[in-house]
C-alpha positions as a printed NumPy array, in Angstrom:
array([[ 96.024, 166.33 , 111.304],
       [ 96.706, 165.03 , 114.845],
       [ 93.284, 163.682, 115.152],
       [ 93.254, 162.487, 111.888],
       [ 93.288, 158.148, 112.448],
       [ 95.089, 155.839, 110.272],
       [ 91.879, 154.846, 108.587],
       [ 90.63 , 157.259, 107.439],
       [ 93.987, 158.673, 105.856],
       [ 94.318, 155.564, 104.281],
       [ 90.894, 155.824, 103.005],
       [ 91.351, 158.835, 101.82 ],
       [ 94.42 , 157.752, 100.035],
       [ 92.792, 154.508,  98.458],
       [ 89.71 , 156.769,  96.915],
       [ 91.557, 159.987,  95.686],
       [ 95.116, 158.4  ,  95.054],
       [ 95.576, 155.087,  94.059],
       [ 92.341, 154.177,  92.982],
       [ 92.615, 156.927,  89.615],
       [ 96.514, 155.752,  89.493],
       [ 95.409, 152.178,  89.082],
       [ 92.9  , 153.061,  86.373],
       [ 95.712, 155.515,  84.178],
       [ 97.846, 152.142,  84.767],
       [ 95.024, 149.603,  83.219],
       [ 94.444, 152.292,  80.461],
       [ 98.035, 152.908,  79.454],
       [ 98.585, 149.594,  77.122],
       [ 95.492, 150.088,  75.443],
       [ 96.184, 153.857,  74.901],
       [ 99.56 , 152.791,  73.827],
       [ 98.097, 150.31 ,  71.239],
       [ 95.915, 153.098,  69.805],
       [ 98.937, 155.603,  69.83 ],
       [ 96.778, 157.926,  71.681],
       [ 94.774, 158.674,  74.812],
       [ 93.916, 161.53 ,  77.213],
       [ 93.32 , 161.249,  81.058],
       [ 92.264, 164.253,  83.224],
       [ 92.308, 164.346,  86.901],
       [ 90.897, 166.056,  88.742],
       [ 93.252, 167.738,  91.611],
       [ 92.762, 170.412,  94.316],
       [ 94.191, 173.743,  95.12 ],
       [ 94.556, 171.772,  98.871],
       [ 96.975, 169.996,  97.722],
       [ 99.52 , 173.111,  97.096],
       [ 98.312, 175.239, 100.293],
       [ 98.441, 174.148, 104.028],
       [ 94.483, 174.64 , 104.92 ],
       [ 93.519, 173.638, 108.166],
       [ 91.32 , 170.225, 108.314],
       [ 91.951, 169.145, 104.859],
       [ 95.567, 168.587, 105.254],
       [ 95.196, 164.556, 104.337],
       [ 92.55 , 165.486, 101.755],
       [ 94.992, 167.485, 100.5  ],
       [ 98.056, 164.973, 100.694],
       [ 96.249, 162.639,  98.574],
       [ 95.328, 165.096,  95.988],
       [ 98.935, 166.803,  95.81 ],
       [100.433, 163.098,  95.887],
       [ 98.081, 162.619,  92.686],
       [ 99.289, 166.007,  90.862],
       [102.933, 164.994,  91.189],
       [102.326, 161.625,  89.874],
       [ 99.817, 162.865,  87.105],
       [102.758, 165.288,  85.929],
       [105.36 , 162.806,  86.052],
       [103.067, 160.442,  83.987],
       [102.096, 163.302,  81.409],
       [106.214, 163.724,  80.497],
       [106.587, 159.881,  80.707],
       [103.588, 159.517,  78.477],
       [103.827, 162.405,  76.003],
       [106.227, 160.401,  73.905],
       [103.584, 157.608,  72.97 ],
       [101.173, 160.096,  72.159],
       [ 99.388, 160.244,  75.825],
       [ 97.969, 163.851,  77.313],
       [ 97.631, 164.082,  80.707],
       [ 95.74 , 166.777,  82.205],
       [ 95.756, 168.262,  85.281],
       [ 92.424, 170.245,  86.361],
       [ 91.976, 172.731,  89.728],
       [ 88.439, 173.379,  90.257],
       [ 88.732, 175.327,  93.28 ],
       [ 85.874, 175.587,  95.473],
       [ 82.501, 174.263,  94.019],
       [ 79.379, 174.424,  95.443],
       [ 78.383, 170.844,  96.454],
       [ 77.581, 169.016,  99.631],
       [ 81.274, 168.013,  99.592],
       [ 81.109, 169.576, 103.572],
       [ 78.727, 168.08 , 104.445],
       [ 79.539, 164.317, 103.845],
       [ 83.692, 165.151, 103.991],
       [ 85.414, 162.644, 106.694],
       [ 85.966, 164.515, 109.999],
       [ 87.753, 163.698, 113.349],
       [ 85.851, 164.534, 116.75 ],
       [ 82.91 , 166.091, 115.482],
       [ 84.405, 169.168, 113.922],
       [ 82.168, 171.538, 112.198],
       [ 81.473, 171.775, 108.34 ],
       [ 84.711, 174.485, 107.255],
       [ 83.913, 176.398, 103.873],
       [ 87.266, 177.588, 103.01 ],
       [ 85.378, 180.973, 101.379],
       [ 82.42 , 182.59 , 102.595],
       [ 80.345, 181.795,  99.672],
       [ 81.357, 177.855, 100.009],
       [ 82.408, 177.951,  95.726],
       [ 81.224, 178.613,  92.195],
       [ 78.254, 176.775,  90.86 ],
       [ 79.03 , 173.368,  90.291],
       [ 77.14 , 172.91 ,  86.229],
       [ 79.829, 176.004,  85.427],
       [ 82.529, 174.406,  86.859],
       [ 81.626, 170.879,  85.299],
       [ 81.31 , 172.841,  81.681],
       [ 84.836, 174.682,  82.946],
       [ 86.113, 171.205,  83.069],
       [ 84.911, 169.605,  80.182],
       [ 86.752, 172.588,  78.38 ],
       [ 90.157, 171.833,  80.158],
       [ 89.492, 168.468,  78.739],
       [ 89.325, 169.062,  75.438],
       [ 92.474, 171.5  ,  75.891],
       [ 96.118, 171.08 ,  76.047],
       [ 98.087, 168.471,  78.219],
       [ 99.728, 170.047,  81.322],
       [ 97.53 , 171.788,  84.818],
       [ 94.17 , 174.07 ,  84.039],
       [ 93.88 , 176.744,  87.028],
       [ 89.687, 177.026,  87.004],
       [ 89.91 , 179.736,  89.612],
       [ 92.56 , 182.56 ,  89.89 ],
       [ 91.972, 182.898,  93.774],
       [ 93.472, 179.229,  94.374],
       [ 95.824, 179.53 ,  91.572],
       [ 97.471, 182.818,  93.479],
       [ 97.291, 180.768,  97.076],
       [ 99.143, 177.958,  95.487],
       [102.167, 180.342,  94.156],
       [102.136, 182.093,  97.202],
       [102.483, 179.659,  99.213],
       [106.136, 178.228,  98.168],
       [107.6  , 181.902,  97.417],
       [105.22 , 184.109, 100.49 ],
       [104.755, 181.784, 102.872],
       [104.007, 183.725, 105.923],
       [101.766, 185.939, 103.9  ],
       [ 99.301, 182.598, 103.186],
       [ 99.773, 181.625, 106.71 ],
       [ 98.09 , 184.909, 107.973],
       [ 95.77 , 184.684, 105.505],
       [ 94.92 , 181.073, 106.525],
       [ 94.4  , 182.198, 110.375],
       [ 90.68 , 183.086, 110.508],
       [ 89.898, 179.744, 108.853],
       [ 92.309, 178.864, 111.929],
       [ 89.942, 180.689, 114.197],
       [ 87.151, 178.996, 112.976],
       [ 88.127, 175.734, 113.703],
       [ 88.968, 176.409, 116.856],
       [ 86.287, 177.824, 118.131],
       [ 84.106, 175.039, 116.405],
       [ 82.31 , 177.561, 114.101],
       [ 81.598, 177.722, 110.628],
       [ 81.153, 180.947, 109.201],
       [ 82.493, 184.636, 110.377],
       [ 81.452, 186.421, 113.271],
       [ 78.905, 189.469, 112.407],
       [ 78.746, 192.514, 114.431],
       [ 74.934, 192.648, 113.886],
       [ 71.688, 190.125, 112.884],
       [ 70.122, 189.907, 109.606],
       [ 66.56 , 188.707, 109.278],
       [ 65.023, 188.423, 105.954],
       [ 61.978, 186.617, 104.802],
       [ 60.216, 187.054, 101.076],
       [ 57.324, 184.807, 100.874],
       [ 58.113, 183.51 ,  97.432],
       [ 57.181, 180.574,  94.629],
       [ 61.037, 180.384,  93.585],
       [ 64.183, 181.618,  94.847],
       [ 67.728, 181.973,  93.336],
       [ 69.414, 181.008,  97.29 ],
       [ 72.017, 183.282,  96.71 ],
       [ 71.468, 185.477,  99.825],
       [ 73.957, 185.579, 102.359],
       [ 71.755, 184.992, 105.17 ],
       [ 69.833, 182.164, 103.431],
       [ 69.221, 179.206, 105.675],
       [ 67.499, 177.251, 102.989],
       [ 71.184, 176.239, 101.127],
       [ 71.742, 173.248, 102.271],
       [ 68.078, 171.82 , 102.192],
       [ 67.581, 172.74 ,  98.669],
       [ 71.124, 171.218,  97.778],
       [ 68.849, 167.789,  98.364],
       [ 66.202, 168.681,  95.883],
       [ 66.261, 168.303,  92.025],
       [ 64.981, 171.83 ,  91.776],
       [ 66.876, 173.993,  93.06 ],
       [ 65.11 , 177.81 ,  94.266],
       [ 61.229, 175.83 ,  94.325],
       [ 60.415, 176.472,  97.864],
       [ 58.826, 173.36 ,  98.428],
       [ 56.951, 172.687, 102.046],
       [ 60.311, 170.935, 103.222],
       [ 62.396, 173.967, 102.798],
       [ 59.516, 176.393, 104.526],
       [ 59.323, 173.766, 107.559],
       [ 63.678, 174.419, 107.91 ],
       [ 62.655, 178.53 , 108.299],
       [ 62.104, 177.481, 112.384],
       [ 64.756, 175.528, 113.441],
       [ 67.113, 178.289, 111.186],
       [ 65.739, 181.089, 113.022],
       [ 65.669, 179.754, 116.516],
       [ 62.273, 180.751, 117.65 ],
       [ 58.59 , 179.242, 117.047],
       [ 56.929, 180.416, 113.995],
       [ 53.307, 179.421, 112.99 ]])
């Protein structure tokens, strides 16, 4: 948060905060008019727990949960819903391309870096449909966000190796050994925890084809020379 510049929190602001609360705002009359309407936003589990280097991402999206619930008991009379959705973590390049302040690494809050994004879209699409008020898409976050205001200290400690991480500028856990594993293959699932192909097939429209791109990232993953 201290290196975070006014910029970019006001960026950050403009796209995730006022930006959807200027489009419930144009909506409203014409919902009104109708006697009905539903808006969903989409909020984040950030927003509720103090993770380090997402604390203005997270501002923006708790400012927009506060507002969306005020609006949902404002609105419920004229025959508005107003929904509430936490994802949690989704696997997306959201890391990769997030705003960060002197060149800090990408942070996956979990080791696995979130659920597969077409489940949680179908997830969402079902909260949609549902009943006004907040959908909880993953118990994990859900949990961290109660804990948080009644067990503070308890989150805290839990929060420390992400903590560690940032501090010593690295991105996933220290491992008291090296795995190497290569399986000459046609197609792939990239769900192995050593797989350095992730983020090169996130880039692709098919997903587990190991095209020539992906098998030219197997040196520079590895650190060696490989013919």
């Amino acid at each position: 948060m201290a290196e975070a510049t006014e910029e970019n929190i006001r960026h950050l602001f403009e796209v995730n905060t006022f930006s959807p609360i200027a489009l419930v705002k144009a909506l409203v009359p014409h919902m009104k008019a109708r006697g009905k309407g539903r808006v969903v936003n989409i909020v984040s589990c950030a927003g509720r727990v103090p993770i380090p280097t997402v604390g203005v991402y997270g501002g923006s999206k708790s400012a927009l949960a506060v507002m969306g619930n005020t609006m949902r008991l404002e609105l419920a009379p004229v025959g508005i819903d107003i929904i509430n959705v936490y994802p949690g973590t989704v696997d997306t390049s959201f890391e990769e391309n997030a705003l960060r302040e002197e060149s800090r690494p990408e942070l996956c809050p979990t080791d696995h870096c979130g659920l597969p994004r077409f489940d949680i879209a179908e997830n969402v699409l079902a909260a949609a449909s549902g009943p006004p008020g907040e959908v909880w898409l993953e118990r994990k976050g859900k949990w961290f966000s109660t804990a948080a205001l009644i067990w503070p200290k308890h989150v805290e400690r839990r929060l420390k190796p992400i903590l560690d991480r940032v501090f010593q500028g690295k991105s996933f856990k220290k491992r008291r050994w090296q795995l190497l594993q290569i399986e000459p293959a046609l197609a792939c699932n990239l769900k192995c925890v050593m797989c350095p192909w992730k983020q090169v097939s996130k880039q692709g429209e098919n997903r587990g084809i190991m095209s020539e791109t992906i098998w030219e990232s197997l040196p520079d993953s590895l650190q060696t020379t490989m013919c």
